[in-house]
C-alpha positions as CSV (number, residue, x, y, z in Angstrom):
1,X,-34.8,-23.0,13.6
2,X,-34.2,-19.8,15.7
3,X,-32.3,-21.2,18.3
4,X,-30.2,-22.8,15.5
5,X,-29.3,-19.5,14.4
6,X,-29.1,-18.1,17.7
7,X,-26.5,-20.8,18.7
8,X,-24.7,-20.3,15.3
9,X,-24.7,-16.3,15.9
10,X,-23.1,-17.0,19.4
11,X,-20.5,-20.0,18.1
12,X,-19.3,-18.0,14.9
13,X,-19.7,-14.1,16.1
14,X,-17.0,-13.4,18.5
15,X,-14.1,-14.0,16.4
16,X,-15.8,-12.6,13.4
17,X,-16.4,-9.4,14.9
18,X,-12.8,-9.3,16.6
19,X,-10.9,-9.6,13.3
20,X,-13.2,-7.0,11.8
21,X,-11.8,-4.6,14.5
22,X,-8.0,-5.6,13.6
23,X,-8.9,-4.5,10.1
24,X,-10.7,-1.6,11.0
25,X,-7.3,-1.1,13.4
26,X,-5.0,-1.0,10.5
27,X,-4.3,3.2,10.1
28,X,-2.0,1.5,7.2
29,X,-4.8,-0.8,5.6
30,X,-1.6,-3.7,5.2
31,X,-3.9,-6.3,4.6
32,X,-6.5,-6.1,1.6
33,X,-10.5,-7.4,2.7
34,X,-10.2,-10.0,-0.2
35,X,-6.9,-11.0,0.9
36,X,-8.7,-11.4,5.0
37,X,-11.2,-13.6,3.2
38,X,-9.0,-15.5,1.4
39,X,-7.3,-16.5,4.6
40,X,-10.9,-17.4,6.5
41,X,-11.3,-20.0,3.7
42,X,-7.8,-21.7,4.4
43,X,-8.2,-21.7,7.6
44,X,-11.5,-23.5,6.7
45,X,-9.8,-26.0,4.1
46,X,-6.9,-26.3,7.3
47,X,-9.8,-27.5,9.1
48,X,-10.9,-30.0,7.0
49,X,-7.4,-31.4,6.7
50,X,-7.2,-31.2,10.7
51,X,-10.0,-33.6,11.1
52,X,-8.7,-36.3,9.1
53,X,-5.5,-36.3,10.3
54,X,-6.8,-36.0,13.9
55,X,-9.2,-38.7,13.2
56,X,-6.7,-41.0,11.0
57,X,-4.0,-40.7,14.2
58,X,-7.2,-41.3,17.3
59,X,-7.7,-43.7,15.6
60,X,-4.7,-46.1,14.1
61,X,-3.2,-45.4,17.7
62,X,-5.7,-45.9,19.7
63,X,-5.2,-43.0,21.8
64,X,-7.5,-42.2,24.6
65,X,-10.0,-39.0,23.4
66,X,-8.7,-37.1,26.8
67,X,-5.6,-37.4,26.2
68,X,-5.3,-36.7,22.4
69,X,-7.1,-33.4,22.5
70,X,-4.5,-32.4,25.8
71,X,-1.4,-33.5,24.0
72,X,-1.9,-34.6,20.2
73,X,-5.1,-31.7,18.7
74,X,-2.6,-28.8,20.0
75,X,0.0,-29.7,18.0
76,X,-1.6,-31.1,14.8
77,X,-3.8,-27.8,14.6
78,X,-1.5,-25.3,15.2
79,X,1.4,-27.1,12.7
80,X,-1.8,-27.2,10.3
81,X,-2.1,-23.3,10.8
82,X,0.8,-22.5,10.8
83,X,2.0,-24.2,7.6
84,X,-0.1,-21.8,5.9
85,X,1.8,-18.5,7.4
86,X,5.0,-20.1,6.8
87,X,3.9,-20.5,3.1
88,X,3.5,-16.2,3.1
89,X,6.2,-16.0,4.9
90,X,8.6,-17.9,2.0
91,X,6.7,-15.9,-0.8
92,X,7.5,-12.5,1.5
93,X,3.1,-11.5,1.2
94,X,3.5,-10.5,4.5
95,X,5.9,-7.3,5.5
96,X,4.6,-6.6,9.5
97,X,3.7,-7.2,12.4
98,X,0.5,-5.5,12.2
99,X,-0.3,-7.7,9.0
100,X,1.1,-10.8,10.6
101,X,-1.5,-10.6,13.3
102,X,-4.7,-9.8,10.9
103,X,-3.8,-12.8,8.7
104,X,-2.9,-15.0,11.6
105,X,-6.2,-14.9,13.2
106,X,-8.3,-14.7,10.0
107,X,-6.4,-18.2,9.5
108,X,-7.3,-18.9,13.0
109,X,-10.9,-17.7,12.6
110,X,-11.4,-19.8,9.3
111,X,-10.4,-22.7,11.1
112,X,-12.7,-22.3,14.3
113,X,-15.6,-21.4,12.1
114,X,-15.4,-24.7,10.6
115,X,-15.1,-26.7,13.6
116,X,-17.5,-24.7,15.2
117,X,-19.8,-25.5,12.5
118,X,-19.4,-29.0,12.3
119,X,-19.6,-29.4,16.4
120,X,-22.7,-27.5,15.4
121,X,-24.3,-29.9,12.6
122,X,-23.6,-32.8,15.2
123,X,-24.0,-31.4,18.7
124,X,-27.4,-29.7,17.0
125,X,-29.3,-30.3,20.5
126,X,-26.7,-29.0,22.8
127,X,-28.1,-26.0,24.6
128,X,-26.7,-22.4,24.1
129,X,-24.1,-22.4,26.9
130,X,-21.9,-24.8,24.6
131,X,-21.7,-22.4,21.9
132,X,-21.0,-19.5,24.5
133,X,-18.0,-21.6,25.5
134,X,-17.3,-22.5,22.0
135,X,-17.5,-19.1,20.3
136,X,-16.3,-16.9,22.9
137,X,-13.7,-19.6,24.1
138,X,-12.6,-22.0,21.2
139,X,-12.9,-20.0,18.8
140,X,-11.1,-17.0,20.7
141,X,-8.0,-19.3,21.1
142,X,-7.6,-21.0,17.7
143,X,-7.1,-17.2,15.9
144,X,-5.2,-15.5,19.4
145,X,-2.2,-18.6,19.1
146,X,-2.5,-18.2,15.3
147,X,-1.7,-14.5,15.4
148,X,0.8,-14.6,17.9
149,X,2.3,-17.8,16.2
150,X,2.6,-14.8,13.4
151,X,3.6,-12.0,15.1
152,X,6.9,-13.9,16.8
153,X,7.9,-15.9,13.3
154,X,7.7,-12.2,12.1
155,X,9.8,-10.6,14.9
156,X,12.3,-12.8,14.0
157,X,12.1,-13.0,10.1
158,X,12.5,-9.1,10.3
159,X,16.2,-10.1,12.0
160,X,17.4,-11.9,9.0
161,X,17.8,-12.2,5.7
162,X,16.1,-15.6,5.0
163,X,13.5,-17.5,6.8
164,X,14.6,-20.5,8.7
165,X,13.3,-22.9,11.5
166,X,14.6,-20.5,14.1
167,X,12.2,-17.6,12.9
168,X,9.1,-19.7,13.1
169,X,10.2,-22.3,15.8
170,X,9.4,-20.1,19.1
171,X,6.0,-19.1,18.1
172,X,4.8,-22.6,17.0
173,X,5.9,-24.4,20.1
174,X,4.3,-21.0,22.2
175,X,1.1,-21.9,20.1
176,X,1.0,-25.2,20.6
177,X,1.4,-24.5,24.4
178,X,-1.2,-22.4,25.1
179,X,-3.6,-24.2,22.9
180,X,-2.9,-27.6,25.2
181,X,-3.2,-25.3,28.5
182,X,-6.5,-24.5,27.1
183,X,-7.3,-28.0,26.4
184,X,-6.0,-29.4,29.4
185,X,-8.7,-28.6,32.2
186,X,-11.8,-29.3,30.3
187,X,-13.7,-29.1,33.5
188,X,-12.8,-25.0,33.7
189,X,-14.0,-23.9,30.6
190,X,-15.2,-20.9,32.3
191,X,-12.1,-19.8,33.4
192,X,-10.4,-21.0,30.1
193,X,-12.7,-19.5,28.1
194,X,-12.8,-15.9,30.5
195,X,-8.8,-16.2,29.4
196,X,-9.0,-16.6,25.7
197,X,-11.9,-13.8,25.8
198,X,-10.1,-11.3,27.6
199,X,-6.8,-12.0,27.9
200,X,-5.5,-13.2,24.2
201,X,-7.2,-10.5,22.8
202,X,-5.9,-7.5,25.2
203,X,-2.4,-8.9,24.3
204,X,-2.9,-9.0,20.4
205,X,-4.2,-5.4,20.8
206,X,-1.5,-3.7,22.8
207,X,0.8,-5.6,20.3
208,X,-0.8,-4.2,17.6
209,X,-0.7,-0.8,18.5
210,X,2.8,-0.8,19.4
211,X,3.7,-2.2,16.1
212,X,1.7,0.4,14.5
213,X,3.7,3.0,16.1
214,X,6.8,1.2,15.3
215,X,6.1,1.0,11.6
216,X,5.5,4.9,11.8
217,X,9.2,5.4,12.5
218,X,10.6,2.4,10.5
219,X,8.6,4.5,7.6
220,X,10.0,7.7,8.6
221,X,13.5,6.8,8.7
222,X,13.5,4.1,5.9
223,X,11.8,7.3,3.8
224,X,14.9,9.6,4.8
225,X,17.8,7.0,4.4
226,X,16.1,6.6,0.5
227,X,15.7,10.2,-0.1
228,X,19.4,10.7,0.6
229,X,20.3,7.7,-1.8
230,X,18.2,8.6,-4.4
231,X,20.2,12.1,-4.1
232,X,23.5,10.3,-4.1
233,X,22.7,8.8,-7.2
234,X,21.1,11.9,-9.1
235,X,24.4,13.5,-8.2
236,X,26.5,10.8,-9.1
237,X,27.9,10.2,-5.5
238,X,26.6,6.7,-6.0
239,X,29.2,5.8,-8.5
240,X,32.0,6.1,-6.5
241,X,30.8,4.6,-3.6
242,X,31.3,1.4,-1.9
243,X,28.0,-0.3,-3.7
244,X,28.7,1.9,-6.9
245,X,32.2,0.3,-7.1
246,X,30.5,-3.2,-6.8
247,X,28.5,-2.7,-9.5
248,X,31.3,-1.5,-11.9
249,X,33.1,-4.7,-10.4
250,X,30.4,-7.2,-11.2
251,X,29.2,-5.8,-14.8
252,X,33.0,-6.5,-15.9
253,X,32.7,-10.1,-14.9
254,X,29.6,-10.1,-16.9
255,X,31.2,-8.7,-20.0
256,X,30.7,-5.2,-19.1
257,X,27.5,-4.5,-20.7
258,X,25.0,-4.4,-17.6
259,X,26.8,-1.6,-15.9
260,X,23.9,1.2,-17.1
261,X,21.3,-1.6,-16.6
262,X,22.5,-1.9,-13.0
263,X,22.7,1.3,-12.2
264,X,19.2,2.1,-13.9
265,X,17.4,-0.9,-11.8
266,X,18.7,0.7,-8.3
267,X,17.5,4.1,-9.2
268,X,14.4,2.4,-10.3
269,X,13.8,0.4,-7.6
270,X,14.7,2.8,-5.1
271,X,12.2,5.2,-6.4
272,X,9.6,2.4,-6.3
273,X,10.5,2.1,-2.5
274,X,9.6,5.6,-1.8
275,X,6.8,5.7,-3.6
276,X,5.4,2.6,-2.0
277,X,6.7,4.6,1.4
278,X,4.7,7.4,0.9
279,X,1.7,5.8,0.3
280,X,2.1,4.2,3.3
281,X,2.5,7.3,5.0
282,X,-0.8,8.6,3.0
283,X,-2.7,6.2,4.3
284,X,-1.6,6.4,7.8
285,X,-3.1,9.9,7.7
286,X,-6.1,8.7,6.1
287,X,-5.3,10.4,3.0
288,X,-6.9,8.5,-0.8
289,X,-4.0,6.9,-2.6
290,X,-4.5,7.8,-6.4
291,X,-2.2,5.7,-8.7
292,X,-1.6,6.2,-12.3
293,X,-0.4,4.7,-15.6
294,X,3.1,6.3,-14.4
295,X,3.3,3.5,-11.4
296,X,2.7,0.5,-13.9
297,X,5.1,1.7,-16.3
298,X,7.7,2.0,-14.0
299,X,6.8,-2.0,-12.9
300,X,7.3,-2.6,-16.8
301,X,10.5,-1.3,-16.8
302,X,12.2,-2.4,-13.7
303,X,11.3,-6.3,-15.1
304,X,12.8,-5.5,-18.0
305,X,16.1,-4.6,-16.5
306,X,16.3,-7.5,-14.9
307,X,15.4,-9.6,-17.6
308,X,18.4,-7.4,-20.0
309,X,20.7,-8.0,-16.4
310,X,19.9,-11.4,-16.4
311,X,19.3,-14.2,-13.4
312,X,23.0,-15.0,-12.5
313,X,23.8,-11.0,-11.7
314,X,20.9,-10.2,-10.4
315,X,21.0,-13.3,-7.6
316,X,24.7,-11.5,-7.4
317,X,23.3,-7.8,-7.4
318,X,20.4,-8.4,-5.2
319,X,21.9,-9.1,-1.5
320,X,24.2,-6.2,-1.9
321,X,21.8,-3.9,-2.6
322,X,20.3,-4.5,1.3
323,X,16.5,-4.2,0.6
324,X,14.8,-5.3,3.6
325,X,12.4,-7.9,3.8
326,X,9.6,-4.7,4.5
327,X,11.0,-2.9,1.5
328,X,10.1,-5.3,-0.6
329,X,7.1,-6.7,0.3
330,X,6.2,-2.8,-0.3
331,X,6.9,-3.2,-3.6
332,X,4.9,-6.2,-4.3
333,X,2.1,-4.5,-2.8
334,X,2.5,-1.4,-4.5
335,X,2.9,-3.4,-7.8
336,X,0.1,-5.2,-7.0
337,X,-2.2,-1.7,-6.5
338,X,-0.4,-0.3,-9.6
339,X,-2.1,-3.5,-12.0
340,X,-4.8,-3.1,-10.5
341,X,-5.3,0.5,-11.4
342,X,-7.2,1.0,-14.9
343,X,-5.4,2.9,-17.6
């Protein structure tokens, strides 16, 4: 029993303890712990689905074991992981790079941890040099391709409006890659294993703190270019500007009557912004975040407005008004934090 636990200490551990660090990392604290364990248990379910599909295709095409885990695992596993990020990426839950890379690898981890496990229920008398390889090795490599599958599909989303095959394209076939350059000399797992140890990790982390410093300045400067818009509007600059004059324009297609909504809803949501910004920046400094009633009302109102504006402006309204992908994945989080706040 205690070298059962001892192997399953050394097979699970590694990865475990690395993506405690990334969160531990985060001076922004992107990602939520819930959120982290949410992601271990897809990766998990990811895992499940991996091995019947893995099995299903060993099988009805009879393809030799050496040569499916070389050229057919890789690219299963990693679409499988993948498909989950690309999921969050559609729904916007994930605004960074710094983010991209905790919830790629949690993914990543969630699935090694099941495989791991299951090697482990079946390879129950292997000795403990296995799960070395396995834990330090395997493991290592499923969450380091995941999170740089992430980091690159982010890169690119951060580019562009919309996602689309181009934003997630590079990273998956880079993922796929590396995973069948790990698979592919099965008789140098210590040099395989030495490279998803050392080498996948030091990469993740000098990514992680250059993105760190390069959300610092994205906040700074995306903080200062809404400060001066909120002051254009206060004054009434706004108005008479080009976007101002848009807004005049499309509320007289609609009858005329959504002009003050409109206008109302970009103040609104522009004040969201830098509110969300500035928590951000709070937390960066390790400063508590104290929300109040004030944040949820606000939340209230601005979905009002754009139920009074209705869908067919709003879809109109929205790509004019040049909120960044970041910006609003801000404001979900920050809505999210402000329902979560008691009354």
């Amino acid at each position: 029993m205690t070298s059962i636990l001892i192997n399953l200490a050394v097979a699970l551990s590694p990865v475990i303890f690395f993506l405690y660090a990334l969160v531990h990392l985060d001076s922004f604290k992107l990602v939520r712990l819930t959120f982290v364990l949410q992601m271990l248990l897809v990766g998990v379910a990811l895992a499940a689905v991996g091995y019947l599909i893995n099995g299903a295709i060993a099988v009805g095409f009879s393809v030799p074991t050496a040569d499916y885990t070389r050229f057919v695992a890789p690219v299963v596993e990693e679409l499988l992981k993948a498909s989950a990020l690309m999921v969050l990426f559609a729904m916007n839950r994930i605004g960074f790079r710094v983010d991209a890379a905790i919830v790629g690898f949690a993914i990543g981890t969630g699935f090694s941890m099941a495989e791991n496990a299951y090697l482990l229920h079946i390879l129950s008398q292997a000795n403990i040099t296995v799960w070395i390889f396995r834990g330090f090795g395997t493991a290592m490599m499923h969450g380091g391709t995941t999170a740089i599958f992430a980091i690159m599909a982010q890169t690119l989303i951060e580019k562009r409006p919309k996602l689309g095959p181009i934003d997630v394209l590079p990273g998956l076939v880079l993922a796929i890659v590396l995973h069948a350059a790990f698979n592919y000399y099965p008789h140098q797992i210590a040099l395989t294993t030495a490279a998803s140890f050392i080498v996948l990790p030091a990469i993740l982390l000098m990514i992680f703190a250059k993105s760190e410093e390069q959300i610092h300045t994205w906040l700074l400067n995306d903080y200062e270019s809404h400060q001066h818009l909120m002051f254009e509007i206060e004054s009434g600059e706004f108005v008479n500007d080009e976007a101002g004059r848009f807004i005049v324009n499309l509320a007289s297609r609609f009858g005329g009557a959504h002009a003050e909504d409109m206008f109302e809803y970009v103040k609104l949501h522009t004040e969201l912004v830098l509110r969300a910004e500035s928590i951000d920046l709070e937390r960066e400094r390790g400063q508590r975040v104290t929300l109040t009633g004030a944040d949820d009302a606000k939340f209230d109102r601005l979905h009002a407005l754009e139920k009074s504006i209705g869908p067919t402006a709003m879809a109109a309204l929205g790509p004019h008004l040049k909120f960044s992908r970041k910006e609003l994945f801000e404001i979900h989080e920050l809505e999210r934090l402000a329902r979560a706040t008691p009354d």
